[in-house]
C-alpha positions in Angstrom: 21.7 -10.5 20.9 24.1 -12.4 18.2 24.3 -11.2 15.0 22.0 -13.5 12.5 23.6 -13.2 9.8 27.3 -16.1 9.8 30.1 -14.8 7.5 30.6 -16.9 4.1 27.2 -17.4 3.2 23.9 -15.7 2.1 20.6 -15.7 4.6 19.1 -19.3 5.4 15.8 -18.9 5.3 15.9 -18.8 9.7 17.3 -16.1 9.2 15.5 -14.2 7.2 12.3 -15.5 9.6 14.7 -14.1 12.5 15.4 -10.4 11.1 10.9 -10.2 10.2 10.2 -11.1 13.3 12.5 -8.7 15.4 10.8 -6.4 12.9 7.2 -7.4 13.3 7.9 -6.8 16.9 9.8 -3.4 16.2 6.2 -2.3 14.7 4.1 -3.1 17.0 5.8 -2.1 19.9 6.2 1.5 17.8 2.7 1.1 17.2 1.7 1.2 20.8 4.3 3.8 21.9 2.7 6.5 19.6 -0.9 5.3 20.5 0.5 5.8 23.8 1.9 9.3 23.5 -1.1 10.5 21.3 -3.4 8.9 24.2 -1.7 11.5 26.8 -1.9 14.7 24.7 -5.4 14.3 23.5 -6.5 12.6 26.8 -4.4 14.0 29.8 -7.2 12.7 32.3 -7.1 9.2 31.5 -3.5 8.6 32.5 -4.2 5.3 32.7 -5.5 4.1 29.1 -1.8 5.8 28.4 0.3 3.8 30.8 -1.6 0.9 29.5 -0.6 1.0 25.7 2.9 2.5 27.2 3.0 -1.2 28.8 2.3 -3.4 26.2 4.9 -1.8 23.9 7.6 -2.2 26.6 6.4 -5.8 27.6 6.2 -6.8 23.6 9.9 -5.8 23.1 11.1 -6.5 26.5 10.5 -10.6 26.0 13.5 -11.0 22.9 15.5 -8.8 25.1 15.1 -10.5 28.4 15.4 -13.7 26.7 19.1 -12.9 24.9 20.0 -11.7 28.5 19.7 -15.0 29.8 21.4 -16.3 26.7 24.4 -14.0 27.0 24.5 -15.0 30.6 25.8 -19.0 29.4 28.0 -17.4 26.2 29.3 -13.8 27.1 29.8 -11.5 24.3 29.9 -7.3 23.9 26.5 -8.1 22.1 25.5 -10.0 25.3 26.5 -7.0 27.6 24.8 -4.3 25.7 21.7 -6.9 26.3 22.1 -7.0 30.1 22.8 -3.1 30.2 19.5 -2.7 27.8 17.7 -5.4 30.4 19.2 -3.9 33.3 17.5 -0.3 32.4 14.2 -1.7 31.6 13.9 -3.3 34.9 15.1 0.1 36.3 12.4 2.2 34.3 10.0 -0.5 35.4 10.9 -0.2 39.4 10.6 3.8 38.8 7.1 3.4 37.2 8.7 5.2 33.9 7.2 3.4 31.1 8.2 5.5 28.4 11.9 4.9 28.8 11.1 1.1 29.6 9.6 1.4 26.0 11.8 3.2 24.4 15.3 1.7 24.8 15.0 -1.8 23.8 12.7 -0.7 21.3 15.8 1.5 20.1 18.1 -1.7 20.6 16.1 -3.7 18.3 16.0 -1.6 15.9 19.5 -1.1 15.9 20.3 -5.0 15.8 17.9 -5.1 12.7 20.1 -2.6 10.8 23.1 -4.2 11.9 22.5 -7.5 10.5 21.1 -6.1 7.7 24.1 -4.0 7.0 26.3 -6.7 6.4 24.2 -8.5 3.9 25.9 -6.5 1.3 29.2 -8.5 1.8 27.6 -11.4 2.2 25.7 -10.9 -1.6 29.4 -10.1 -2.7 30.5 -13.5 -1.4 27.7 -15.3 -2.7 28.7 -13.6 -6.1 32.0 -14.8 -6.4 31.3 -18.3 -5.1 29.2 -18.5 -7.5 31.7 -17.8 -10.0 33.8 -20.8 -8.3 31.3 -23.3 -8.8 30.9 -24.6 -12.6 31.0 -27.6 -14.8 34.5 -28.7 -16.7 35.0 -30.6 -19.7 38.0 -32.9 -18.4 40.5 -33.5 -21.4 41.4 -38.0 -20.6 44.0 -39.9 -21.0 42.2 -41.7 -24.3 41.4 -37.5 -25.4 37.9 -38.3 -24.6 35.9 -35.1 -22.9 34.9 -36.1 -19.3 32.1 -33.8 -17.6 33.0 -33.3 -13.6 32.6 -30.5 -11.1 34.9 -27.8 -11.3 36.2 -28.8 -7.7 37.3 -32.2 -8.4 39.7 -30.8 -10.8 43.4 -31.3 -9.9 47.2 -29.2 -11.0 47.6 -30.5 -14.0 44.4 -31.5 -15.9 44.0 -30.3 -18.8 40.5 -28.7 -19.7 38.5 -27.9 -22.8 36.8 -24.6 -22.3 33.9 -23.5 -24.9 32.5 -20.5 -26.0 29.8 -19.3 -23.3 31.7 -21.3 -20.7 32.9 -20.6 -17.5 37.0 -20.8 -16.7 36.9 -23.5 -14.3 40.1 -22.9 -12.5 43.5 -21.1 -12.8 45.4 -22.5 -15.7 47.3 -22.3 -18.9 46.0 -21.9 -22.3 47.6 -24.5 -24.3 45.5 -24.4 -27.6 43.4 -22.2 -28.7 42.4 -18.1 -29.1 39.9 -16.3 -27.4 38.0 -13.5 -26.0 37.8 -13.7 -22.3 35.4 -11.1 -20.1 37.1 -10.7 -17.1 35.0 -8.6 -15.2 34.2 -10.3 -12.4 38.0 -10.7 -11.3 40.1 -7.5 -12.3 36.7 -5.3 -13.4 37.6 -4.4 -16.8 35.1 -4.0 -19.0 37.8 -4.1 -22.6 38.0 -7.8 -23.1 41.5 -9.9 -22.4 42.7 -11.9 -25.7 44.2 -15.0 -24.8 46.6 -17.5 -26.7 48.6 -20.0 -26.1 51.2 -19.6 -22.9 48.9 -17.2 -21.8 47.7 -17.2 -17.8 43.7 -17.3 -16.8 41.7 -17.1 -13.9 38.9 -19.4 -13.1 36.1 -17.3 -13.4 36.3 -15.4 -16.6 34.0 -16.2 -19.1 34.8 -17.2 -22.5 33.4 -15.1 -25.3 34.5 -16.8 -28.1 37.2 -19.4 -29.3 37.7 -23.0 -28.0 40.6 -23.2 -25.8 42.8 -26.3 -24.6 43.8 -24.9 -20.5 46.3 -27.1 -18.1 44.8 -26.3 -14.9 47.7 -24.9 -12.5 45.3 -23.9 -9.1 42.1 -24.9 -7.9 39.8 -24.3 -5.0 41.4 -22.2 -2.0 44.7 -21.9 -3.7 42.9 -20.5 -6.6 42.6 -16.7 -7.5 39.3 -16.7 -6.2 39.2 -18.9 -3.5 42.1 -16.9 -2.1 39.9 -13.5 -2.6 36.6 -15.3 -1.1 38.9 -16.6 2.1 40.1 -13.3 2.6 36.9 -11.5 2.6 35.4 -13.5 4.9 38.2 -13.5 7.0 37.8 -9.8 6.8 34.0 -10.1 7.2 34.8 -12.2 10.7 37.2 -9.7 12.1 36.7 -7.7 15.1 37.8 -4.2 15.1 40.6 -3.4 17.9 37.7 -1.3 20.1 36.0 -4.5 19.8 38.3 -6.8 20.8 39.5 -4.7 24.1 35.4 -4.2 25.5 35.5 -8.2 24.7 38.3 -9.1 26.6 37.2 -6.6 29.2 33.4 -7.2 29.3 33.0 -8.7 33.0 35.3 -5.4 34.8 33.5 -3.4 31.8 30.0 -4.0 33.4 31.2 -4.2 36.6 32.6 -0.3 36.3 29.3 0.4 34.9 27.2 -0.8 37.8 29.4 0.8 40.3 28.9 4.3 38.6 25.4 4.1 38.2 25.1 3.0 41.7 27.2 5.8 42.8 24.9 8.1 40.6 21.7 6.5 42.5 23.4 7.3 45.6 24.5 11.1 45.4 21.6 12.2 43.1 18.4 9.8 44.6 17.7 10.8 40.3 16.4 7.7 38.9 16.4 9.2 35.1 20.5 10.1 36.2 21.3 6.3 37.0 19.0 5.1 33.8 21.4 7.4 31.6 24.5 5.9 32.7 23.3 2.4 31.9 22.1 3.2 28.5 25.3 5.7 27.8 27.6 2.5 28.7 26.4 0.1 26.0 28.8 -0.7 23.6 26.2 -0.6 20.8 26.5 2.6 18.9 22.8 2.9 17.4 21.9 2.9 21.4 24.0 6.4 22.5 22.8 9.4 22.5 23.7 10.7 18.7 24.9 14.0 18.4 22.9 16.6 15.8 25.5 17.2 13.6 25.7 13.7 12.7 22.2 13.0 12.5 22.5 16.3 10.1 25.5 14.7 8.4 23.4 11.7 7.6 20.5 13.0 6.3 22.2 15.7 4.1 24.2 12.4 2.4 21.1 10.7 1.7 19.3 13.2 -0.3 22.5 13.7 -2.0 22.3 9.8 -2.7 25.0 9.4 -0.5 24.2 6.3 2.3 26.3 6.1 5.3 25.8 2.9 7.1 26.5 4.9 10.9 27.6 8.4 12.3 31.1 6.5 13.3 31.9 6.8 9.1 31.8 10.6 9.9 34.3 10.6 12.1 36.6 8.1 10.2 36.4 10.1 7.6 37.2 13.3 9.2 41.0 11.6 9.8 41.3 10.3 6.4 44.2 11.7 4.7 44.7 9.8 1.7 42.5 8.3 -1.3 42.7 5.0 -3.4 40.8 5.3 -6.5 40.0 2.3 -8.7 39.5 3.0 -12.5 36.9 1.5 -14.3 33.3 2.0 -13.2 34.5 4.6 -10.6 36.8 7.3 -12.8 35.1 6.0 -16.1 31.9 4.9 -16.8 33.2 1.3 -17.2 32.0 0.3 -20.5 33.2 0.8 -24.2 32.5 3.6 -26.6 34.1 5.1 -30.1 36.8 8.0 -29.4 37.9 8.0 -32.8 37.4 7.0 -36.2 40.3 7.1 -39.1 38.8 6.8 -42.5 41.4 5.3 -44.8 42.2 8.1 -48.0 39.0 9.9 -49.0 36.4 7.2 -47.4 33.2 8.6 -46.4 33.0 8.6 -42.5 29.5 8.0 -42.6 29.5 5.0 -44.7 32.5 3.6 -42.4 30.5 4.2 -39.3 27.4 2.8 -40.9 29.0 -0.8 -42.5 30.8 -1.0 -38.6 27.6 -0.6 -36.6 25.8 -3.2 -38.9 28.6 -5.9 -38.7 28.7 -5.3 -35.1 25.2 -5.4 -34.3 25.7 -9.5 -35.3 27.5 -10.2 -32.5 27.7 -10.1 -28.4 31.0 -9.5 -28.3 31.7 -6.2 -26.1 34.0 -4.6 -28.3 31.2 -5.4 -31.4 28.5 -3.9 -29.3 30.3 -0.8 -28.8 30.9 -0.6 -32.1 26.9 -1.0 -33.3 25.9 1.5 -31.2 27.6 4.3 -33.1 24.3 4.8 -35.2 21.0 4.2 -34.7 19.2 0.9 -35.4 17.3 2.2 -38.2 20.2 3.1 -40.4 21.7 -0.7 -39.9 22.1 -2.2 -42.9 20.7 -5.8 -43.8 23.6 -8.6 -44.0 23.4 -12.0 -45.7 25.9 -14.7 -44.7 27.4 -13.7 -41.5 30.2 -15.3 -39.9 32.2 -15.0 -36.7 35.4 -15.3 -36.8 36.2 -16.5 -33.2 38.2 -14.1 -31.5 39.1 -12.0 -34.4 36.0 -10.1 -35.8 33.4 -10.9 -38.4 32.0 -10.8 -42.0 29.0 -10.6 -43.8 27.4 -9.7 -47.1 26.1 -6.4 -47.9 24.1 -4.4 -50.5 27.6 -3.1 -51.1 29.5 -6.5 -51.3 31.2 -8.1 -48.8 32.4 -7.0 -45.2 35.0 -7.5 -42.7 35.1 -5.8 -39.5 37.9 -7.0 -36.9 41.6 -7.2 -36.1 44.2 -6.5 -37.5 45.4 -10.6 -37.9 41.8 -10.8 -39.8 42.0 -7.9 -41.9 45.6 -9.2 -42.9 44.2 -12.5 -44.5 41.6 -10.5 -46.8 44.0 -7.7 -47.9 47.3 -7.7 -49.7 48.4 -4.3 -48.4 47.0 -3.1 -45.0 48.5 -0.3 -43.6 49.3 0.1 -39.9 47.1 0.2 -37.3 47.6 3.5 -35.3 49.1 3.8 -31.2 46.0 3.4 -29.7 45.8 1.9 -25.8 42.3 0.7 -26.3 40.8 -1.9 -28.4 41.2 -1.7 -32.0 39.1 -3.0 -35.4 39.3 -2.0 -39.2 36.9 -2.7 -41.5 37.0 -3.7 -45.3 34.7 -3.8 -48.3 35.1 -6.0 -51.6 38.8 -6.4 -50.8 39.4 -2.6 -50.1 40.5 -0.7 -46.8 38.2 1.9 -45.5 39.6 3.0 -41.5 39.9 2.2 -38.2 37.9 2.5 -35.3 39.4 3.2 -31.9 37.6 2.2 -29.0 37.9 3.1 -25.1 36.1 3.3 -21.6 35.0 6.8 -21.2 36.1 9.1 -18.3 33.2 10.6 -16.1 33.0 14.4 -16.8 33.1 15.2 -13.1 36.1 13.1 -12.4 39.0 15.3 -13.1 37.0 18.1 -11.1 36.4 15.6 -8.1 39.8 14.6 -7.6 41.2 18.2 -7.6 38.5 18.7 -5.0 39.6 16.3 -2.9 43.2 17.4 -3.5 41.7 20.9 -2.2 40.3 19.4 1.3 43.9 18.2 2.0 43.7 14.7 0.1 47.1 14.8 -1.5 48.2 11.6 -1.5 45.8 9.5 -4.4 46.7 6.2 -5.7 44.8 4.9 -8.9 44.4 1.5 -8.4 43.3 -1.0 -11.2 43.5 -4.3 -12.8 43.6 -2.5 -16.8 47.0 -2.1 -18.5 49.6 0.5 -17.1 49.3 2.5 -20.5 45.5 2.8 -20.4 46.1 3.5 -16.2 48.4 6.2 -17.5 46.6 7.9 -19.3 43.4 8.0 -17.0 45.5 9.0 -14.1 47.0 11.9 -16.4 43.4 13.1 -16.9 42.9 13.1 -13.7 45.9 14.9 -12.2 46.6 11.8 -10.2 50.7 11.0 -9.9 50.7 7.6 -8.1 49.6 4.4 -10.7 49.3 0.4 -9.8 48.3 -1.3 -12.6 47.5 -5.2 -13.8 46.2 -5.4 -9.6 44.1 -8.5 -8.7 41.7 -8.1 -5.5 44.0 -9.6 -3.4 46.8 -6.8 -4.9 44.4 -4.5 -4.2 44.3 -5.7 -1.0 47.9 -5.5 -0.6 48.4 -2.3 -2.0 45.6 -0.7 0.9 47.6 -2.3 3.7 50.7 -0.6 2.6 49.3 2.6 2.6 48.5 2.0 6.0 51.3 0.4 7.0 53.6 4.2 5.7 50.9 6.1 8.3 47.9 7.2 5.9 44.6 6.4 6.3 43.1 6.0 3.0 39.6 5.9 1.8 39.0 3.2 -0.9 37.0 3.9 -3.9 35.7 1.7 -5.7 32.7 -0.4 -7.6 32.2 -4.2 -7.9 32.9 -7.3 -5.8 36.5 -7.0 -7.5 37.1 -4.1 -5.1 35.3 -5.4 -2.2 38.3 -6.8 -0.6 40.4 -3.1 -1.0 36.9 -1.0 0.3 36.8 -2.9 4.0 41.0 -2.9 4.1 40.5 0.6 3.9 39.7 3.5 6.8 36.7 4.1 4.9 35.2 2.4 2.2 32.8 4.4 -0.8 31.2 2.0 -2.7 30.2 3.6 -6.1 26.9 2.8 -7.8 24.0 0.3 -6.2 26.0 -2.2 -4.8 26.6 -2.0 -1.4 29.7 -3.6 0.0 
């Protein structure tokens, strides 16, 4: 039974009719297998109402199977001979009058196929994601300077693009006019915005906060950032594992071997149940063996720990890993911004610096400005008159106590005659002024979780000395998280595909890492990896 679900797309709706019914048949076939067993415990005497509903649940889920028999019959696969196994037992259990069993295994094999083509929806959502990402509208700078609106994918090396406020980056490029904000999030996963000006390099995808920029396109389509990231994930999501490809290349002798034993079993034991074990203990399909307690155990532990494993095989990888790649943001911090310090200028009131900050900030979406208005509560925000944005650089308004200016440095500089020096800070940075006067800065940074440091010396405990910290953020602001953490090894500025790299290489010296990590941005480092741990509700 193939796989429903194709790799580079989401679920057609055929698909998704496909996966219900193998379910609707699941159900009722589980339906009459309990009415079944219930029937002989409370009814021993009527052995026959018993073996009835026993019957119709092994008939109901014995037509898909029989039917992908004969389909794997004209296009082999390892799905295919887990099929004829499955369909070779039922007709044994049939033969031997044991309807339970001729019940009971496809019914399992259904199942199984339904969580197997659900489980890799997850990648296919992350795929859809970043397609997405790749498919926008582009203001076309002409020849004659007029705008020209065309699809992102007709774009060429070399065309020069106007990108607005709110837009999309339509493809790799070079700013040549222009300053802004860009949230670039959905490629490296940091959550501190990237300022751009001109010379500087983008990725199609990021979104424009602010500013109006002026980009010569430099890659497009497959050659882009993302395309390259989106091929290589479904090239990923396509590959076979090694254990894979040798039952596939050895399929025909596989189930050849398979029939001899049982036969053989058949012969020196005259134990039909004995011959019905081998076949179902030779399908390749894990969800169809015999699963051994302790994983079961494992499993359910990790759930109510809100821990989901996809399959007791994950146990065992995990019981060989020996190394761990952490990514930064979302996973070691909570991903988002926050106030670590403010730095009242003289003998400035801290509260009234906090209070003027929150209420310029609360003015604009800017991630840096909604950090900063979530320092108090809404009720002490004060009312503004006159607010302006000041693309890329901050804002200023009118207050009760005069007028306001919360932002950069390079905005601060243009309202005061002597502005002292912004202090070391490896986070995002704004001042604020009022009637012409300097009151302090406010330093800004992505929090660490408060179990991180603790989790990584545990992990350090079970034998996990080798830890990478692996991020697309600046090396300073990587430093100083991996320092928190006790973690000695640091690649910073990495794109997915680095990530990717950087995975590879670790297995490439003899570890076998487990990737952390959250986001479709880490997606391509989590299934390089022995074992991936996908952080949060996403599932990759």
């Amino acid at each position: 039974m193939t796989s429903s679900v194709q790799a580079g797309g989401a679920l057609t709706r055929q698909e998704q009719k496909h996966i219900t019914r193998q379910l609707m048949l699941a159900l009722i076939a589980s339906g009459a297998l309990i009415l079944g067993l219930l029937w002989r415990w409370l009814a021993p005497q009527q052995v026959a109402v018993g073996d009835l509903l026993l019957g119709a649940a092994s008939v109901v889920v014995a037509v898909p199977v029989l039917r992908h028999t004969l389909h794997s019959l004209r296009y082999p696969s390892l799905h295919g001979l887990t099929d004829q196994l499955i369909a070779l037992a039922l007709l044994g259990a049939w033969a031997t009058g044991d309807l339970l069993t001729a019940a009971l295994l496809p019914l399992i094999m259904i199942v199984g196929h339904i969580l197997e083509e659900r489980s890799v929806i997850g990648s296919q959502e992350a795929i859809e994601a970043l397609s997405k990402l790749t498919r926008s509208r582009a203001r076309r700078v002409g020849a004659d300077g007029q705008l020209q609106d065309i699809d992102n994918h007709d774009l060429e090396p070399g065309d020069v693009v106007e990108v607005r406020a709110g837009d999309h980056i339509p493809a790799d490029g070079l700013v040549l006019e222009g300053k802004a904000s860009l949230d670039t999030a959905p490629i490296t996963g940091e959550s501190v915005p990237q300022e751009v000006e001109p010379g500087a390099e983008v990725f199609g995808g990021a979104i424009n906060l602010d500013g109006l920029l002026r980009i010569r396109v430099t890659r497009t389509g497959e050659t882009s950032t993302l395309g390259r990231v989106i091929a290589l994930m479904q090239s990923a999501e396509q590959a076979s594992p090694p254990i894979t490809r040798l039952l596939e290349r050895h399929a025909a002798r596989y189930l050849l071997l398979v029939l001899m034993i049982a036969a053989s079993t058949w012969f020196l034991t005259q134990d039909a149940q004995a011959m019905l074990a081998v076949l179902v203990a030779a399908c390749p399909c894990a969800l169809v063996l015999s699963a051994p307690a302790s994983s079961i155990a494992g499993l359910t532990v990790a759930a109510r720990h809100g821990i989901l494993i996809r399959g007791a095989a994950f146990l065992e990888e995990l019981a060989e890993i020996n190394a761990v790649v952490v990514d930064k943001t979302g996973t070691l911090t909570h991903g988002r911004l926050h106030l670590q310090a403010v730095e009242p200028y003289g003998d400035v009131d801290p509260g009234l610096l906090k209070t003027l900050a929150a209420s310029l900030g609360a003015t604009s979406n800017h991630p840096v400005s909604r950090a900063v208005s979530e320092i108090v509560s809404r009720e002490a925000w004060l009312p503004l008159e006159n607010v302006r944005e000041h693309q890329g650089l901050g804002i200023s308004a009118f207050t009760p106590q005069g007028e306001a200016v919360l932002g950069r440095r390079e905005l601060l500089a243009t309202k005061l005659a002597n502005l002292p020096e912004a202090p070391e800070h490896d986070g995002p940075i704004v001042g604020l002024a009022l009637e012409g006067d300097f009151l302090g800065w406010l330093l800004l940074a992505d929090s660490l979780r408060g179990e991180a440091a603790a989790a990584m010396a545990e992990l350090r405990e079970l034998g996990l000395g080798r830890q990478l910290l692996l991020t697309g953020d600046r090396q300073a602001v990587a430093d100083r998280i991996a320092h928190q953490v006790g973690i000695a090894d640091v690649v910073a500025g990495a794109l997915p595909a680095d990530k990717l790299e950087q995975v590879k290489r670790q297995i490439d010296s003899g570890y076998r890492p487990m990737v952390i990590g959250d986001g479709i941005n880490d997606s391509l480092a989590l299934k390089a990896g022995v074992v991936g741990v996908a952080m949060g509700g996403r599932r990759l």
